[in-house]
Wavefront OBJ file of the C-alpha trace (Angstrom):
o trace
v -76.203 -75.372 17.999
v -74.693 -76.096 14.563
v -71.030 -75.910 13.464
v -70.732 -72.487 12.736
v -71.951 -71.885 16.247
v -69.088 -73.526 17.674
v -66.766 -72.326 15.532
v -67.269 -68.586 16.320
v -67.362 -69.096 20.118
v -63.965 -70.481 19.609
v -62.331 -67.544 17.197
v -64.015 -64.783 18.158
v -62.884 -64.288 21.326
v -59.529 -65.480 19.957
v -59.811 -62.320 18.141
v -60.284 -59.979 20.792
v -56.716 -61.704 21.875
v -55.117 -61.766 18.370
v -56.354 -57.624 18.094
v -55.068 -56.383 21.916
v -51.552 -58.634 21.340
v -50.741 -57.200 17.829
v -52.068 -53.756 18.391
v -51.030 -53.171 21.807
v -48.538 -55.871 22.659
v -46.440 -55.742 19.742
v -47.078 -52.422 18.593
v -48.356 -53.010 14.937
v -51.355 -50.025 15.312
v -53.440 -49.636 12.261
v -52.022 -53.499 11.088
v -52.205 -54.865 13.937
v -56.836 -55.026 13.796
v -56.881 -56.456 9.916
v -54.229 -58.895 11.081
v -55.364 -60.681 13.666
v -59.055 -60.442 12.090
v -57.338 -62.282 8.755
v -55.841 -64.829 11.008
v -59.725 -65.368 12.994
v -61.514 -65.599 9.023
v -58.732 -68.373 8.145
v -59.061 -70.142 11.127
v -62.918 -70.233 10.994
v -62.427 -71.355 7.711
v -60.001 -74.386 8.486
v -62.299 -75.305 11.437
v -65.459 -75.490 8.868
v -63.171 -77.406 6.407
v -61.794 -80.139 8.733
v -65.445 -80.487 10.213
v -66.914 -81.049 6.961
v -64.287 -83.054 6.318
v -63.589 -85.408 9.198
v -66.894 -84.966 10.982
v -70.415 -84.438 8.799
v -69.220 -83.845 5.399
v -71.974 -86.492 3.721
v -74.119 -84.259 5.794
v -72.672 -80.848 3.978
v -72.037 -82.054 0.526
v -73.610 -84.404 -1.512
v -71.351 -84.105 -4.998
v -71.290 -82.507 -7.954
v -74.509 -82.261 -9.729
v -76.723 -79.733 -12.377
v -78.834 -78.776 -9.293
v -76.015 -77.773 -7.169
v -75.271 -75.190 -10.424
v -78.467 -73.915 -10.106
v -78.401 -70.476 -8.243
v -74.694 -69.750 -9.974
v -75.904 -66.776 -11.454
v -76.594 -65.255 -8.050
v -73.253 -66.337 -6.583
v -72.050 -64.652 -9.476
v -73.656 -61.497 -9.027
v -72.816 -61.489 -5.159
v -69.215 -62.098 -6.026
v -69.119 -59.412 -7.906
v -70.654 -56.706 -5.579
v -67.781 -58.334 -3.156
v -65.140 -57.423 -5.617
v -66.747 -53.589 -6.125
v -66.779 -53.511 -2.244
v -63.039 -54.221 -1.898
v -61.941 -52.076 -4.738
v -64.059 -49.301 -2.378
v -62.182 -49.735 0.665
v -58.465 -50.097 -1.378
v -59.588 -46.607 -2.665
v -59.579 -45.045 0.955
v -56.327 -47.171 2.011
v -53.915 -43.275 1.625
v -56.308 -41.768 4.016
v -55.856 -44.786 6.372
v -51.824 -44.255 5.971
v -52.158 -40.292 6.374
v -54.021 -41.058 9.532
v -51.684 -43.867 11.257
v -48.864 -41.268 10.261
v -50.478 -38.319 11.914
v -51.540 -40.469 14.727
v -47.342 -41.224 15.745
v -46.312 -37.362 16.498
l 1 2 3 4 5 6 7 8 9 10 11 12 13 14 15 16 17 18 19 20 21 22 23 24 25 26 27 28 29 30 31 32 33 34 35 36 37 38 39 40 41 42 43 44 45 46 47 48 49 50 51 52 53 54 55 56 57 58 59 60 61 62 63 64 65 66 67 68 69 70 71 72 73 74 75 76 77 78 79 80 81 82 83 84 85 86 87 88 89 90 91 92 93 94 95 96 97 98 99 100 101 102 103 104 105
């Protein structure tokens, strides 16, 4: 299995913890789900770091070089279609509020 592997079989079902504690536990609701899934995505992503870091990082990054610039253009695009994405789900974030305040009568 590679890194990655390990590192979701440790935060994923830490999730499934982090979403019934905060939603049902401490009574957050609707903030409770994107909470505890923002804590799993930062945690996965401090696991990857201090493996690449501590572990295999010659193995994950060999330096800066004109071939590691090569594909930018399609990081580029792709971070762009991530940034249209977002700005689509901020535009329904009233009807998410409307809902978690009909959902508390």
């Amino acid at each position: 299995m590679r890194p990655g592997t390990y590192v979701l079989l440790i935060t994923s079902p830490l999730n499934g913890l982090l979403n019934y504690l905060f939603v049902y536990t401490f009574k957050l609701g609707l903030l409770g789900a994107p909470l505890a899934t923002g804590i799993s995505y930062w945690l996965s992503f401090i696991l990857l770091v201090l493996y690449s870091r501590f572990v295999a990082g010659y193995q994950c990054w060999g330096g800066w070089s004109r071939k590691c610039l090569s594909n930018s253009r399609t990081f580029a695009r792709l971070a762009f279609l991530g940034v249209l994405h977002i700005d689509e789900k901020h535009s329904l974030e009233p009807d998410f509020h409307r809902a978690n305040e009909c959902h508390r009568d």
